[in-house]
C-alpha positions in Angstrom: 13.1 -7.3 15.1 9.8 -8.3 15.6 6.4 -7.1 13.4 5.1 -5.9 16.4 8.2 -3.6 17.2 7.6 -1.7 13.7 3.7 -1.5 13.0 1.7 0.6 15.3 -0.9 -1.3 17.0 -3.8 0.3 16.1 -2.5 -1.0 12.0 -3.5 -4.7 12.6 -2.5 -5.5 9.3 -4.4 -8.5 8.2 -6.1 -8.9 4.5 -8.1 -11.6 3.6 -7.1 -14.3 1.0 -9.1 -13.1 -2.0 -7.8 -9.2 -1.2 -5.7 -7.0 -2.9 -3.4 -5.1 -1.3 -2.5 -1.4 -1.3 0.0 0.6 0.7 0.8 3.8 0.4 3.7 5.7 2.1 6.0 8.9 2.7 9.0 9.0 3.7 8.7 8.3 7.4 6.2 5.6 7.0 8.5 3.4 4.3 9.8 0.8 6.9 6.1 0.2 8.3 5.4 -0.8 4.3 8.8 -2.3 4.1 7.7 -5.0 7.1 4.0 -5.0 6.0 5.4 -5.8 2.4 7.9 -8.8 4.2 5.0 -10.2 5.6 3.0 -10.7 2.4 2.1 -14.0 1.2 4.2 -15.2 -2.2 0.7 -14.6 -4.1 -0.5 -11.6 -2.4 -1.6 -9.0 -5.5 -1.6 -5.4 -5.5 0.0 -2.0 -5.0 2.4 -0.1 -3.2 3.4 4.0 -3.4 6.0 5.1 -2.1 6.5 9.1 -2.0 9.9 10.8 -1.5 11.3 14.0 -1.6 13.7 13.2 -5.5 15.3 10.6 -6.6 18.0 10.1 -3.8 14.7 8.6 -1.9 14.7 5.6 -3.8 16.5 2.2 -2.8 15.8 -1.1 -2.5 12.1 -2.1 -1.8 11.2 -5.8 -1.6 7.8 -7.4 -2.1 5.8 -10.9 -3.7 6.3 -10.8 -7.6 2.3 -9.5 -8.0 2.7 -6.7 -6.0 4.0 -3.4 -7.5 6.1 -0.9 -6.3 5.7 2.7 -7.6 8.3 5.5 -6.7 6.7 8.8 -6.8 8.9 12.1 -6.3 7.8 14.6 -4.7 10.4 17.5 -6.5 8.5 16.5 -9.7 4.8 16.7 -8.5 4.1 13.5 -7.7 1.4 12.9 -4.8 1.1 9.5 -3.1 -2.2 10.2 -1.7 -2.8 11.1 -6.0 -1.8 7.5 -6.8 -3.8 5.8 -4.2 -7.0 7.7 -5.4 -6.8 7.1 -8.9 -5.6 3.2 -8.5 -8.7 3.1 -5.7 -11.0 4.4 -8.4 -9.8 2.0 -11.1 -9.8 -0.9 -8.8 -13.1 -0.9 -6.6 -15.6 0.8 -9.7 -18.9 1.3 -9.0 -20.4 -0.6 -12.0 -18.8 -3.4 -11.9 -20.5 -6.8 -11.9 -18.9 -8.7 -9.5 -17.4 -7.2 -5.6 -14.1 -6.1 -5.6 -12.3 -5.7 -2.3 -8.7 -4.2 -1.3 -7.4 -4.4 1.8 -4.9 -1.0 2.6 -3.1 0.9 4.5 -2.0 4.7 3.6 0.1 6.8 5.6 -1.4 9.3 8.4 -4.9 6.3 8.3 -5.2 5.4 11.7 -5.5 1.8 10.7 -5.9 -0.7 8.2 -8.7 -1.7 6.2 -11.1 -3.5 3.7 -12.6 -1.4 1.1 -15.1 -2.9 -1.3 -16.3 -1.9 -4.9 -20.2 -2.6 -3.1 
């Protein structure tokens, strides 16, 4: 199966070298992080959400050694789009002295893209 058989087009998944990453995902959107997350560099960085209905959601989720992977259930209140917005905030602050960029992805986003702490 090819990248191009999974990821919508209009995704064009492609961070730049410095960026970290962030996906975010329900349930029908896991494989398009799944082959997003195969495609990751050994030393990408980052973040990925994964939202499911309970516990019976979760399985096996590969991805580079700096790149976390957070279950979040949906039965016990958990919100993916929650995760992303306070992991955004903490990442890309306002104040801080140098940029910080993130590349991401999040499920129902049209497509891909930078965001920057500037």
């Amino acid at each position: 199966m090819l990248l191009s058989d999974v990821l919508p087009a209009s995704i064009a998944w492609n961070p730049g070298d410095g960026d970290s990453v962030l996906l975010g995902a329900v349930d029908a959107d896991i494989a398009i992080a799944e082959t997003v997350a195969a495609t990751l560099p050994p030393k990408a960085r980052g973040r990925i959400f994964l939202e499911v209905a309970d516990a019976a959601g979760i399985r096996e989720f590969s991805a580079p050694g700096r790149v976390c992977v957070t279950w979040l259930l949906r039965d016990r209140g958990q919100s993916m789009r929650a995760a992303v917005d306070a992991w955004l905030a903490e990442m890309l602050p306002v104040e801080a002295e140098r940029e910080h960029q993130v590349y991401a992805w999040v499920s129902g986003d049209r497509a891909a893209q930078a965001l920057s702490s500037n």
